[in-house]
ROVEXNU-343747 format. One line per 2 residues: their letters; for each residue z, y, x of C-alpha. Coordinates in Angstrom, 3 decimals, decimal comma. Each point is the difference from the previous one (the first is absolute). Layout:
BEGIN
A) Z/Y/X; ...
***
This chain:
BEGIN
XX) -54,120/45,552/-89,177; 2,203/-2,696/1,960
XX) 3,492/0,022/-0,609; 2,552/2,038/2,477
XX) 1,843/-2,482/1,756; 3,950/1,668/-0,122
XX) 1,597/0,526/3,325; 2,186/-2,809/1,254
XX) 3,776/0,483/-0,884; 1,251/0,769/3,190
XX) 1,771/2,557/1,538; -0,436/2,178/2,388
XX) 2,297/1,424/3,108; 1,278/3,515/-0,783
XX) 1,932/0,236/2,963; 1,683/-2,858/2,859
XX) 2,894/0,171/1,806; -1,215/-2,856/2,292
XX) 2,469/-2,544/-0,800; -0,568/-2,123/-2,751
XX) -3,772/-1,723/-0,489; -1,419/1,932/-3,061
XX) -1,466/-2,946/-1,231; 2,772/-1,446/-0,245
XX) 1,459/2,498/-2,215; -2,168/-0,089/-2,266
XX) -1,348/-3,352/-0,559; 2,718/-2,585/1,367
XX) 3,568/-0,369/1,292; 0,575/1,545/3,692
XX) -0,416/-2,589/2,770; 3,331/-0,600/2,086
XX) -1,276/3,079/2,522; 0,275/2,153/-2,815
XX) 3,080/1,761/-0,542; 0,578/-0,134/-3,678
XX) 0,315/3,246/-1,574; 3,218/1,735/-0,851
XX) -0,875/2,471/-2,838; -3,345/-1,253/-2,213
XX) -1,804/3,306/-2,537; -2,100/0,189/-2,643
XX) -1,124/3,568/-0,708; -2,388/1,522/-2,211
XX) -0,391/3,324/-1,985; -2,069/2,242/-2,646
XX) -0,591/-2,589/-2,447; -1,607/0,467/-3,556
XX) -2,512/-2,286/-1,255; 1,107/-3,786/-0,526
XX) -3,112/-1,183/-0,381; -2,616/-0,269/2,630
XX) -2,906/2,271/0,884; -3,782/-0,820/0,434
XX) -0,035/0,787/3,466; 1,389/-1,882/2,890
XX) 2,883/0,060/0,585; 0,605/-0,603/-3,569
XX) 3,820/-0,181/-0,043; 1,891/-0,547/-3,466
XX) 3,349/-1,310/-0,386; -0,674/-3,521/-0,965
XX) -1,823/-0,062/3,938; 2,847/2,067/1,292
XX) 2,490/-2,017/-1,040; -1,495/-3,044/1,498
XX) -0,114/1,482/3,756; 3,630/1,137/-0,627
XX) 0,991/-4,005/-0,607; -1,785/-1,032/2,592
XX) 2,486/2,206/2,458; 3,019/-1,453/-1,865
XX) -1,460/-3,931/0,683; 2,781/-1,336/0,782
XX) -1,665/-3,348/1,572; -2,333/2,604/2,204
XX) 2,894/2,093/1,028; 3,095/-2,626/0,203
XX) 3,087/1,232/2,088; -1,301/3,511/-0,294
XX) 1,796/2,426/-2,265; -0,995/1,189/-3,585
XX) -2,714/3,054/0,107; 1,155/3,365/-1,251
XX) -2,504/1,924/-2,280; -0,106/3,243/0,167
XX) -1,962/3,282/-1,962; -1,086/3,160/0,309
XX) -0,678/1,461/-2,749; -1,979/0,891/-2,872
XX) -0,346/-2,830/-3,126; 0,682/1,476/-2,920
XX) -3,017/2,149/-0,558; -2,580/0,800/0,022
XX) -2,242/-3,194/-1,331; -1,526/-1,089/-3,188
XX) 3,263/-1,793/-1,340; 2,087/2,594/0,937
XX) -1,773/2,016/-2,241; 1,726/-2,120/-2,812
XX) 3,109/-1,531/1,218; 1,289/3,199/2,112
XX) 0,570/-2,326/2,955; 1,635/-2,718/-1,446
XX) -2,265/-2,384/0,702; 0,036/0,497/3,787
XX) 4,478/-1,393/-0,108; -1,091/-3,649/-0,848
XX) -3,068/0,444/2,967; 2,474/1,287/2,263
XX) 2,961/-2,441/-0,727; -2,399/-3,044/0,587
XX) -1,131/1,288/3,835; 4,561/-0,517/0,719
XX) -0,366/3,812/0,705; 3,157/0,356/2,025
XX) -0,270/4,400/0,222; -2,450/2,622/-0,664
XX) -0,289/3,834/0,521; -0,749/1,976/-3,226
XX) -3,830/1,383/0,036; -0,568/3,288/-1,459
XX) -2,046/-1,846/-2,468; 2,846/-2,578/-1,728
XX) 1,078/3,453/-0,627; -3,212/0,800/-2,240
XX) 1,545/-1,142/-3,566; 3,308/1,980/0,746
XX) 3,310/-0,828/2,116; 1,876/-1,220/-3,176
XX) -3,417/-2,686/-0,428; 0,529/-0,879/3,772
XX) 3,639/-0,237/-0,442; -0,738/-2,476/-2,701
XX) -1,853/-2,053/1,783; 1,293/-0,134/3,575
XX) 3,179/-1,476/-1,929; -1,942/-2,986/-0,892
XX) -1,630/-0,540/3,416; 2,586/-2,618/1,764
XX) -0,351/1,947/3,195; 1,075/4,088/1,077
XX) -1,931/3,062/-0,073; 0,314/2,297/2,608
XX) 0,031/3,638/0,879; 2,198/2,198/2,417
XX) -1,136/3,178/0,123; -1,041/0,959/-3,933
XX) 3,292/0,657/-1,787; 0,855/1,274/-3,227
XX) 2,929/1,690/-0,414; 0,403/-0,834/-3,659
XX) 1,165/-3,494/0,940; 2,796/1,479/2,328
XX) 0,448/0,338/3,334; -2,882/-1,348/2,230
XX) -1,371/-1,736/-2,219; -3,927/-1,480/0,549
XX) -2,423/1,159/-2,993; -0,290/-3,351/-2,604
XX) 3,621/-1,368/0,841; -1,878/-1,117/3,021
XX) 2,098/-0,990/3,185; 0,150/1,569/3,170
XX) -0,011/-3,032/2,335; 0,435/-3,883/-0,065
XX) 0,942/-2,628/1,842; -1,661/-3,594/0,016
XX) 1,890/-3,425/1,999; -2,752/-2,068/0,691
XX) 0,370/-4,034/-0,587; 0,364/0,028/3,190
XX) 3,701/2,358/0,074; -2,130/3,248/1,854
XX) 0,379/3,066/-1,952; -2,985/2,216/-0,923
XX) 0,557/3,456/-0,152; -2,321/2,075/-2,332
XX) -0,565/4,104/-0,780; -2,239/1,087/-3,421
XX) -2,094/3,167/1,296; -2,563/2,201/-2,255
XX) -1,583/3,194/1,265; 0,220/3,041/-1,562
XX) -3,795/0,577/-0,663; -0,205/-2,696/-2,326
XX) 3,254/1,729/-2,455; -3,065/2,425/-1,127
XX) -2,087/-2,685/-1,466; 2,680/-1,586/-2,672
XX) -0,827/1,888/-3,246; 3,870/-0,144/-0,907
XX) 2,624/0,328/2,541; 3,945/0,822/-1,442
XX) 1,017/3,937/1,060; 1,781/0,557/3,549
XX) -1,763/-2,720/1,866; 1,227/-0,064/3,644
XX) -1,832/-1,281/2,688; 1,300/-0,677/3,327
XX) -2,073/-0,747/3,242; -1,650/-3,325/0,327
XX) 1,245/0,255/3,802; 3,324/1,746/-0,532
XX) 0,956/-3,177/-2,166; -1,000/-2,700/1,593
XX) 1,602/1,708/2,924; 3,179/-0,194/-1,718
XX) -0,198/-3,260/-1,590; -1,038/-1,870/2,678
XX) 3,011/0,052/2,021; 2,205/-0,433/-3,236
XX) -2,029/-3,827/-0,300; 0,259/-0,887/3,331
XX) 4,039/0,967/-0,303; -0,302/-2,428/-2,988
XX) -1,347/-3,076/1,849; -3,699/0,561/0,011
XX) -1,812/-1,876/2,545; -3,300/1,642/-0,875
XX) -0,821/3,258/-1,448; -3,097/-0,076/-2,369
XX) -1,460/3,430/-1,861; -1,512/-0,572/-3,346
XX) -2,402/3,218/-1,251; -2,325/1,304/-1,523
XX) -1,695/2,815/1,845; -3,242/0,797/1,337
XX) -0,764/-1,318/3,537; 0,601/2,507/1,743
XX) 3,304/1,021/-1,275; 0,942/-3,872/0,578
XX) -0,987/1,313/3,800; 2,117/2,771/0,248
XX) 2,647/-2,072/-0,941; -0,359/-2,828/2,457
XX) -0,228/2,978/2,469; 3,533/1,803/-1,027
XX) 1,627/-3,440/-0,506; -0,528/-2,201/3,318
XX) 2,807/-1,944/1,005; 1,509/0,164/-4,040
XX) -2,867/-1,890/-2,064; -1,715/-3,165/1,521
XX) -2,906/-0,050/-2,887; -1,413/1,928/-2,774
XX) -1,574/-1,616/-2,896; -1,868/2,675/-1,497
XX) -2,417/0,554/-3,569; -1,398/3,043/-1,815
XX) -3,279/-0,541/2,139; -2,413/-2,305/-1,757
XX) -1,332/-1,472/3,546; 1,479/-2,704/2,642
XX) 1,077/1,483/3,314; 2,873/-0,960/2,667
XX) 0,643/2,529/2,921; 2,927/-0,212/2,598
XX) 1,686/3,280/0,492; 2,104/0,598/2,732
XX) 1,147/-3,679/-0,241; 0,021/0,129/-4,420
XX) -1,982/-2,435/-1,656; -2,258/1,727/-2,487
XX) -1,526/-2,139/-2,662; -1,640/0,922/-3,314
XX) -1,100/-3,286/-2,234; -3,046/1,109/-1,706
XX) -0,101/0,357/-3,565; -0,588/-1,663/-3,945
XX) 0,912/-4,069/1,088; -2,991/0,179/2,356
XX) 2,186/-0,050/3,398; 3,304/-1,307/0,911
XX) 1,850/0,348/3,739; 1,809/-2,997/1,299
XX) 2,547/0,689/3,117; 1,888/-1,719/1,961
XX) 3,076/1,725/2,152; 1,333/-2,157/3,028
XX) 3,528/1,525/1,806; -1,509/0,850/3,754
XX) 1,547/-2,330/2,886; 2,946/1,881/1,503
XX) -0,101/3,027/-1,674; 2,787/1,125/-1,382
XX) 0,403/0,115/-4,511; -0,960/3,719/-1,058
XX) -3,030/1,985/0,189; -3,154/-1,543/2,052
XX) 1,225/-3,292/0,038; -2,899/-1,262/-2,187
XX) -3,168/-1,060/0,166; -2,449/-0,536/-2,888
XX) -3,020/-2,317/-0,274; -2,036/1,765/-3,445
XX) -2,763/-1,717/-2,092; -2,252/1,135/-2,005
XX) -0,667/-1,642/-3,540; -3,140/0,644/-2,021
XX) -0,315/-1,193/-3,534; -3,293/-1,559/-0,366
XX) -1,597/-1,703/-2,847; 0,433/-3,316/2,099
XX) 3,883/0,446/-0,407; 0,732/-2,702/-2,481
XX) 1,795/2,083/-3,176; 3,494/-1,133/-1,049
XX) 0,045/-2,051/-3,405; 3,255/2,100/-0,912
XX) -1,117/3,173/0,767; -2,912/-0,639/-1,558
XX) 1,788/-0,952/-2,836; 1,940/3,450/0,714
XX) -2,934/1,843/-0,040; -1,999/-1,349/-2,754
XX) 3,339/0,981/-2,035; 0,168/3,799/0,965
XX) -4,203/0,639/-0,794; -1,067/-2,516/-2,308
XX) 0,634/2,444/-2,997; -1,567/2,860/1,667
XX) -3,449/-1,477/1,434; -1,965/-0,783/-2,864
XX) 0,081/4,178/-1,027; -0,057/1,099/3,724
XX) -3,622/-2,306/0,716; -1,833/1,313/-2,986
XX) -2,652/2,760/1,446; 0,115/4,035/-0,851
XX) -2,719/0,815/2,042; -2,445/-0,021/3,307
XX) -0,694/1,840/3,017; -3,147/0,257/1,406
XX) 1,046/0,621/3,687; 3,012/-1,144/1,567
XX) 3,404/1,354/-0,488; 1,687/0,659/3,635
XX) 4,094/-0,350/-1,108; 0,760/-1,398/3,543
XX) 3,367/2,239/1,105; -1,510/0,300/3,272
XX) -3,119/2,080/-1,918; 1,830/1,753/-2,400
XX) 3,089/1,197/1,737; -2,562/1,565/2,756
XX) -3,080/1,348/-1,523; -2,008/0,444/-2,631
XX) -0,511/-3,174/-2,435; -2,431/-1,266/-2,375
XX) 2,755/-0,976/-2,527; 2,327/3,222/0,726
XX) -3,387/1,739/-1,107; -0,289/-1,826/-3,281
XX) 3,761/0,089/-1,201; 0,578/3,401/0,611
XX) -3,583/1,166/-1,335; 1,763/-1,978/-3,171
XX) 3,019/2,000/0,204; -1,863/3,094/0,338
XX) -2,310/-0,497/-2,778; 2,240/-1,473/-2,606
XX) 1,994/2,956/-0,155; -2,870/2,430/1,141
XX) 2,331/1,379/2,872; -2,017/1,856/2,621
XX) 1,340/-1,835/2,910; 1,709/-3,768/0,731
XX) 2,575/-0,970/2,306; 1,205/-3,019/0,872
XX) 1,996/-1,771/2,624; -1,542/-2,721/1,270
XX) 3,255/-1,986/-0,206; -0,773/-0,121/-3,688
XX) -2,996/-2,270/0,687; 1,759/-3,942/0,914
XX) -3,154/-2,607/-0,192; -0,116/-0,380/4,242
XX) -3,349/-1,144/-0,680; -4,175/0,644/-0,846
XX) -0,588/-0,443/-3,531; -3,658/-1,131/0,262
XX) -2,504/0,354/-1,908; -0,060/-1,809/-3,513
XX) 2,815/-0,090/-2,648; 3,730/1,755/-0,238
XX) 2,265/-1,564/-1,553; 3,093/1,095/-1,659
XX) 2,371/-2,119/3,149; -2,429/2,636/2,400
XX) 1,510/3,226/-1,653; 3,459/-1,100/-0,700
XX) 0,531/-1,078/3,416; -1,878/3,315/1,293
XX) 1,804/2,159/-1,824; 3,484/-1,482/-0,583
XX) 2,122/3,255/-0,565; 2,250/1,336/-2,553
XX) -0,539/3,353/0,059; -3,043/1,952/-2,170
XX) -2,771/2,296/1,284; 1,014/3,747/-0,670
XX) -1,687/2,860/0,066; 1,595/3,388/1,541
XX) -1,322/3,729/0,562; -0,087/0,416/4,202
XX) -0,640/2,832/1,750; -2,942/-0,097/2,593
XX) 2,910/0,453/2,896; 1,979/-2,988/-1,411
XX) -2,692/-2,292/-0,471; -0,819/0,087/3,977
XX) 3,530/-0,246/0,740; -0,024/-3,752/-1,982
XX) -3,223/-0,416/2,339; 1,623/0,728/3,434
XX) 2,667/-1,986/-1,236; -2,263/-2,904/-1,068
XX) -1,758/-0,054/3,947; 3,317/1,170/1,283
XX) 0,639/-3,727/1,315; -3,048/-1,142/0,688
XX) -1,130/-1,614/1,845; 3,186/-2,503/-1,222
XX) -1,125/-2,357/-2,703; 2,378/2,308/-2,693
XX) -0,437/-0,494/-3,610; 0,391/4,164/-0,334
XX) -3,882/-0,067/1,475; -1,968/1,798/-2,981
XX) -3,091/-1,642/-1,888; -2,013/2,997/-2,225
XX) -1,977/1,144/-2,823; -1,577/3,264/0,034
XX) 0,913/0,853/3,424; -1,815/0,099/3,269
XX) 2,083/0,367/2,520; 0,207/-0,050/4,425
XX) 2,917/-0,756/2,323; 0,325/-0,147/3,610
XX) 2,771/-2,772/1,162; 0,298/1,818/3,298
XX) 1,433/2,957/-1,640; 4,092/0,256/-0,816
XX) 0,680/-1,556/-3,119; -0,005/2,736/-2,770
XX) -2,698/1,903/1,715; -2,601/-3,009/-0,072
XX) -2,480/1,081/-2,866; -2,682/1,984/1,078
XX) -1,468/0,889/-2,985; 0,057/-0,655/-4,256
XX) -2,482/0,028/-2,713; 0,561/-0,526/-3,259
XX) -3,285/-0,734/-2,127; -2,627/2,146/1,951
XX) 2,568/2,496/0,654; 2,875/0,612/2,835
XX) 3,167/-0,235/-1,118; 1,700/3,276/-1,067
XX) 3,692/-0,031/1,104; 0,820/2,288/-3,018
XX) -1,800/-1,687/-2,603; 1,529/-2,924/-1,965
XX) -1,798/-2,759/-0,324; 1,166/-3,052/-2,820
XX) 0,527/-3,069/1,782; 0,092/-3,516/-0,788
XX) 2,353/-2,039/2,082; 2,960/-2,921/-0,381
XX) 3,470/1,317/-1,154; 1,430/-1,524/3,118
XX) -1,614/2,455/2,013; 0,998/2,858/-2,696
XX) 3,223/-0,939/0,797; -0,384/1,366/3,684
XX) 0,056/-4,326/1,243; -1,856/-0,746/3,442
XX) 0,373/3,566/1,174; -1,956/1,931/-3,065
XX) 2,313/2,494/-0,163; -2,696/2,337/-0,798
XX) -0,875/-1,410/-3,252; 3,693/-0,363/-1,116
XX) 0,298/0,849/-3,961; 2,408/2,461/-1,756
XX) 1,643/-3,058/-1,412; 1,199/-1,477/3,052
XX) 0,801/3,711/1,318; -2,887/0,775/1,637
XX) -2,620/3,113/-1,117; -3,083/-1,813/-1,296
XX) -0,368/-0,295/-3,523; -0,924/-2,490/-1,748
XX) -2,999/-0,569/-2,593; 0,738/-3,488/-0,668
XX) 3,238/-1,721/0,980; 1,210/-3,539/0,986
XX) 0,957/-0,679/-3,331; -3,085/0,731/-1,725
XX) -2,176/-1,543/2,626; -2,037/-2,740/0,621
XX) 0,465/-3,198/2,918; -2,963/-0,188/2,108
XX) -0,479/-3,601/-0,696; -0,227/1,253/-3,913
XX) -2,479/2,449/0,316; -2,242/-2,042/2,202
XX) 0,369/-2,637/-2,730; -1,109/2,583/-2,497
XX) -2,810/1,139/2,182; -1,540/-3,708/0,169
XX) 0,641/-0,277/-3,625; -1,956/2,853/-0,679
XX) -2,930/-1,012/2,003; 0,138/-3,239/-1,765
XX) -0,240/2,194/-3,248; -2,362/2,205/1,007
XX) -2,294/-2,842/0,833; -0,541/-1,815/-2,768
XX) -1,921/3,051/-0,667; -1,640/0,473/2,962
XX) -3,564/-0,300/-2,030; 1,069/2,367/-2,718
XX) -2,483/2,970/0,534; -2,988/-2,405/0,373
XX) 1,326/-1,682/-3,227; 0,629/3,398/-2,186
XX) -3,377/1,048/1,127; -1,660/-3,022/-1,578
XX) 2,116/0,463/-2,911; -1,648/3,753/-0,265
XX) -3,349/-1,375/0,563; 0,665/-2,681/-2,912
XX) 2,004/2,031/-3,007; -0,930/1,341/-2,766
XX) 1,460/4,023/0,401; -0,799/2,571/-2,512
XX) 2,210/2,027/1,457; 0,200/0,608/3,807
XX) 3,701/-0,033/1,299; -0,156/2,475/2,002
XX) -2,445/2,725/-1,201; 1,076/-0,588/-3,634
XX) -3,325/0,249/-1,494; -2,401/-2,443/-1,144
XX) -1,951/-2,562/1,967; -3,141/-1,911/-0,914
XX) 0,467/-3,598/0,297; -1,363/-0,915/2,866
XX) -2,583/-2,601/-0,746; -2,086/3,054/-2,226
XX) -1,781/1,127/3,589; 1,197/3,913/-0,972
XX) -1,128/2,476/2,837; 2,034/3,402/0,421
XX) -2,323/2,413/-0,501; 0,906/2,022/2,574
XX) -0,638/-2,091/2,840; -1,888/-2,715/-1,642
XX) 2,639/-2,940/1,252; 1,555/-2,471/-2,484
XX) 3,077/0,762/-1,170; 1,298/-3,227/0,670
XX) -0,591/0,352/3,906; 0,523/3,586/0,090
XX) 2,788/2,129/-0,218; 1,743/-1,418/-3,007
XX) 0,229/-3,197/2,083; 1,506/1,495/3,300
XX) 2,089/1,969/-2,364; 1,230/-3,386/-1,076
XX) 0,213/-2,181/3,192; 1,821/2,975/1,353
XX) 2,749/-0,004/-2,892; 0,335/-3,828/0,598
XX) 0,064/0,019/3,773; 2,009/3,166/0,027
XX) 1,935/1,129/-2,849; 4,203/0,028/-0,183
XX) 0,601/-1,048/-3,395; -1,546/-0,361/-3,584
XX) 1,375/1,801/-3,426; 0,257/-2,937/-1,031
XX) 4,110/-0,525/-1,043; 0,698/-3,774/2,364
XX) 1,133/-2,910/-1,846; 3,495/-0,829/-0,300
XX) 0,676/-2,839/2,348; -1,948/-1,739/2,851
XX) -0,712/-3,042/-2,448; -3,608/-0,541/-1,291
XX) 0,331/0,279/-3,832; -2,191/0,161/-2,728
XX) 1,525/2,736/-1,981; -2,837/2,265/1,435
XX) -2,292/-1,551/-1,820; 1,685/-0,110/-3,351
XX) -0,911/3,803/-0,799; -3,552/-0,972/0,047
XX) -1,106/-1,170/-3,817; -1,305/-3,969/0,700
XX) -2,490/0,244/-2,686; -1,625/2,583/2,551
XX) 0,590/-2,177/3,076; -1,851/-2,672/-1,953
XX) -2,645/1,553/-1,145; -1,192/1,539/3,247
XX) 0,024/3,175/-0,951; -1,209/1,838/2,759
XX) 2,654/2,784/-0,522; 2,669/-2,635/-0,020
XX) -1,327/-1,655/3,100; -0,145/3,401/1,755
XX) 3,334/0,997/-0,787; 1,421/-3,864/0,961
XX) -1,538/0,594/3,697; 1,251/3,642/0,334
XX) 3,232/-1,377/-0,587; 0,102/-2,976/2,366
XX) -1,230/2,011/2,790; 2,214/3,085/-0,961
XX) 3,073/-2,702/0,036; -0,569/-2,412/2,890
XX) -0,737/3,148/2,239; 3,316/1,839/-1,055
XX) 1,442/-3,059/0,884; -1,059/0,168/3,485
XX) 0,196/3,433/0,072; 4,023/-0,356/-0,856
XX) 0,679/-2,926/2,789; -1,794/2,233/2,759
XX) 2,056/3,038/-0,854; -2,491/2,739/-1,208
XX) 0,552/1,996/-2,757; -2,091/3,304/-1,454
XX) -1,748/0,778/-3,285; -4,287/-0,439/-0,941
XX) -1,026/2,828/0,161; 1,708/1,592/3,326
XX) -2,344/1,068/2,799; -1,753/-2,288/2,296
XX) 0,775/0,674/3,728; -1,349/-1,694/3,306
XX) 1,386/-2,973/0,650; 2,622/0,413/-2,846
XX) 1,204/-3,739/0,173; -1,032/-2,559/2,480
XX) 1,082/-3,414/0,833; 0,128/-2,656/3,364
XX) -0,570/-2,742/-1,546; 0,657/-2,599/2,556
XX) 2,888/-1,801/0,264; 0,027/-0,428/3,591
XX) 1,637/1,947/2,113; -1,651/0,808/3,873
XX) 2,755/2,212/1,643; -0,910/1,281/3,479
XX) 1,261/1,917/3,291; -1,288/2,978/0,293
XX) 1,410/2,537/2,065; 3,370/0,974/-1,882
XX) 2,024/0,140/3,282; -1,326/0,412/2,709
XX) 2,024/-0,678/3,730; -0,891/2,301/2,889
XX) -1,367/-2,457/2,905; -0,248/-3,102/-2,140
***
């Protein structure tokens, strides 16, 4: 196959105000026709994963961090002034590292870009608001956030010590003028949040703060948030002629809209994109609202972005200690594995099939639930190996499966809530196991689903069914109100609880592990069989009464077939293939010892007494099966009844998950 030639490192136009040559922005200094600019931005949001991705564009910090020096040339962009770098949002979870550091290893990442303000991101909330507090006071730059206060800090006071606004003076003397903004949807996805939290309008307080920065000197008005697009659109709308550009995150996509004369831009996400603006003051018009105009490039990080030796250095510092576990295999797929949040946070998905079929089976739970906001790859796992990096990035949350006794009623109402935004890319959008179920998007949300089976059967409002689902949504998080526990003071009890449960990423782990277990065996019947053609049994192990040998050619006399390939034998194969146990007592340990053999006299064993030699074989096989019997899990006693299909085995150790028909969307 030839190689993929990477795209050419250049950017593209995102939007032009027709005054400035856009090449000249981003390759070279401006000609003398070219008004320099008076305000030069970096923004980006949504990052996680400092290194780079397979897929164009790759991004990673060491790349990143070489397209952000290029903007700060100073030779390329003499007698212009210094370029403010702003962010939206979201670093400190979720992502493989963050998984061990709790963040921390996102502050040094951050520090190098010259951050100069962010807006907190419902997820640098994941690890707790004392963990964010602890780190935002070793970034060199401000968080903010107006309109989430906590009382317990006093009187208007921002959730994390955060501030309310800021103000920036350029190198150049102008004053920048900037507003923190969150929206309240995203306060139901942090899995701890302090009592009393208030939250304010995202309109009402840029509304009020606005003025308060231009009273202060502000010569331009700048709105940093993290919302969903089209609450960054309802603000533009209620704050024309207060706010001359938002700089928005929470969306993992690149976008820029002008509403009624606001600048909307979202900077894609993970290190992969970057925006690059330049503001110029309009001839004649007067300083305040309107007066600029903004030339916007767009920057994607592509493999053929030259990667900065010190971030490199940066980032080889943060992973090195965790790759050599995370690249080691714990299984393989057979079909591909669609984690793309476009696919999971809209329909039914391959790998939303195969976790919660996991889920659901580990705990034998009738039913699984799970938002698809639980599921954070953004890409197709193909077919081939998974790695340990694959699952821990997946699945990078703290909080355990649990399992919790729902009523029929309830367990639709967590439904209608999990369709209740589509079709909005939300996280709350449910992947299944042991469901089948229809909605119609044309409906009212919470009267979408049309109709619910569980197994073969549909759903019984009055019946409770145990269900298998994250503590987060237990907790009533993303809108599950339904399924909120006794514990958190809902009505839903709980079987097994957050603290006795297990993380997602664990018990997939455990699921590979016990593939990879299980198949080392995979040839075991075939192999007991020959054993039971080959030994020596005076005794048949299941029947309990005596057995030629089968080399003497005996013939049961009732049907005139040899022992050895009659009865007796199935008898036989079918204990091996199928029986639960042995009464035999296991050895003590997992070790291979010889202490088994030391009951058996050696002056027998050496002699070749045929008694001895019997009894040495029964023994082997009677050990070495327990064995396996123990690290499978099946227990009962020789001797109990034989029914169909008492134990039975997969003994692949691939997996081959599929879609097939779980949800189903009315008109799709």
């Amino acid at each position: 196959m030839p190689k993929t030639t990477p795209p050419p490192d250049r950017p593209t136009v995102t939007f032009s105000s027709g005054r400035t040559s856009l090449d000249g922005i981003a390759f070279a200094p401006p000609s003398d026709a070219v008004t320099p600019p008076d305000l030069r931005i970096l923004h980006f949001n949504d990052v996680y994963h400092i290194d780079p991705s397979s897929a164009e564009p790759v991004g990673g910090i060491a790349r990143f961090t070489t397209a952000i020096k290029q903007y700060r040339d100073p030779e390329r962009y003499r007698g212009q002034p210094d370029v403010l770098t702003f962010f939206s949002g979201d670093a400190f979870n979720p992502s493989l590292e963050s998984a061990i550091t709790k963040g921390e290893h996102m502050v040094p990442v951050l520090n190098s870009f010259g951050t100069d303000c962010a807006c907190i991101g419902n997820h640098d909330l994941d690890f707790g608001v004392k963990q964010f507090e602890h780190l935002s006071a070793k970034c060199r730059f401000p968080w903010l956030l107006a309109n989430v206060l906590d009382p317990a800090l006093g009187d208007n006071v921002p959730l994390g010590h955060a501030k309310h606004t800021h103000m920036i003076t350029a190198s150049n003397g102008l004053k920048v003028g900037l507003i923190g903004l969150g929206e309240r949807e995203w306060l139901d996805t942090i899995n701890s949040l302090p009592p009393d939290i208030i939250y304010r309008s995202a309109t009402a307080t840029a509304r009020h703060f606005a003025p308060i920065l231009r009273e202060q000197g502000a010569d331009i008005v700048i709105c940093i948030t993290h919302m969903r697009e089209p609450n960054d659109f309802k603000l533009a709308r209620n704050t024309t002629g207060l706010v001359d550009i938002i700089l928005g995150g929470h969306d993992h996509f690149y976008a820029h809209s002008v509403i009624d004369g606001v600048h909307v831009l979202r900077s894609g996400t993970d290190f992969k994109q970057l925006s690059y603006i330049e503001a110029r003051r309009k001839p004649g018009h007067p300083p305040g609202w309107g007066c600029w105009d903004f030339d916007i490039l767009r920057r994607d990080i592509y493999s053929s972005v030259p990667p900065d030796p010190a971030a490199t250095r940066l980032a080889k510092r943060l992973t090195t200690k965790l790759h050599q576990k995370l690249r080691r295999p714990v299984g393989w797929t057979a079909t591909p594995l669609d984690a793309r949040f476009t696919t999971v946070r809209a329909r039914e998905s391959s790998a939303g099939n195969f976790v919660c079929d996991v889920m659901r089976h580990c705990h034998g739970a009738e039913v699984a639930i799970m938002a698809s906001g639980t599921i954070r790859g953004d890409q197709v796992y193909p077919p081939g190996v998974i790695r340990l990096r694959d699952i821990t990035l997946c699945f990078p949350f703290e909080d355990p499966v649990v399992i919790i006794r729902v009523p029929g009623s309830a367990l639709r109402a967590a439904l209608e809530n999990g369709v209740s935004a589509y079709p909005a890319l939300e996280g709350r959008f449910p992947q299944v196991s042991g469901i089948e179920f229809e909605f119609d998007p044309s409906r009212p949300p919470g009267d979408r689903v049309t109709y619910v089976n569980v197994g073969d059967e549909p759903l019984d409002p009055d019946r409770k069914y145990v269900v298998a689902t994250r503590g987060y949504m237990a907790r009533g998080k993303d809108g599950y109100d339904s399924l909120l526990v006794e514990s958190a003071g809902g009505t839903i009890e709980e079987i097994i609880k957050e603290e006795h449960g297990i993380l997602i990423s664990a018990m997939l782990r455990q699921y590979f592990m016990a593939l990879r277990t299980v198949g080392q065996w995979k040839n075991l019947s075939e192999n007991w069989i020959r054993i039971a053609r080959e030994a020596v049994t005076s005794i048949d192990p299941v029947r309990l009464t005596p057995s030629p040998r089968p080399d003497e050619g005996n013939t049961d006399a009732a049907n005139g077939t040899s022992v050895a390939e009659g009865p007796t034998h199935s008898l036989w194969r079918d204990w091996i293939v199928k029986r639960r146990g042995i009464g035999v007592r296991p050895p003590d340990g997992d070790e291979d010892t010889e202490s088994d053999l030391d009951d058996l006299d050696s002056d027998d064993r050496d002699t070749g007494d045929e008694v001895a030699a019997i009894d040495l074989e029964l023994l082997l096989m009677r050990k070495f099966f327990h064995r396996w019997a123990a690290k499978v899990g099946v227990r009962a006693q020789t001797g109990d009844p034989l029914r169909d299909c008492d134990y039975s085995v997969d003994w692949t150790r691939v997996i081959a998950p599929v879609v097939e028909g779980r949800i189903k969307i009315v008109g799709s």
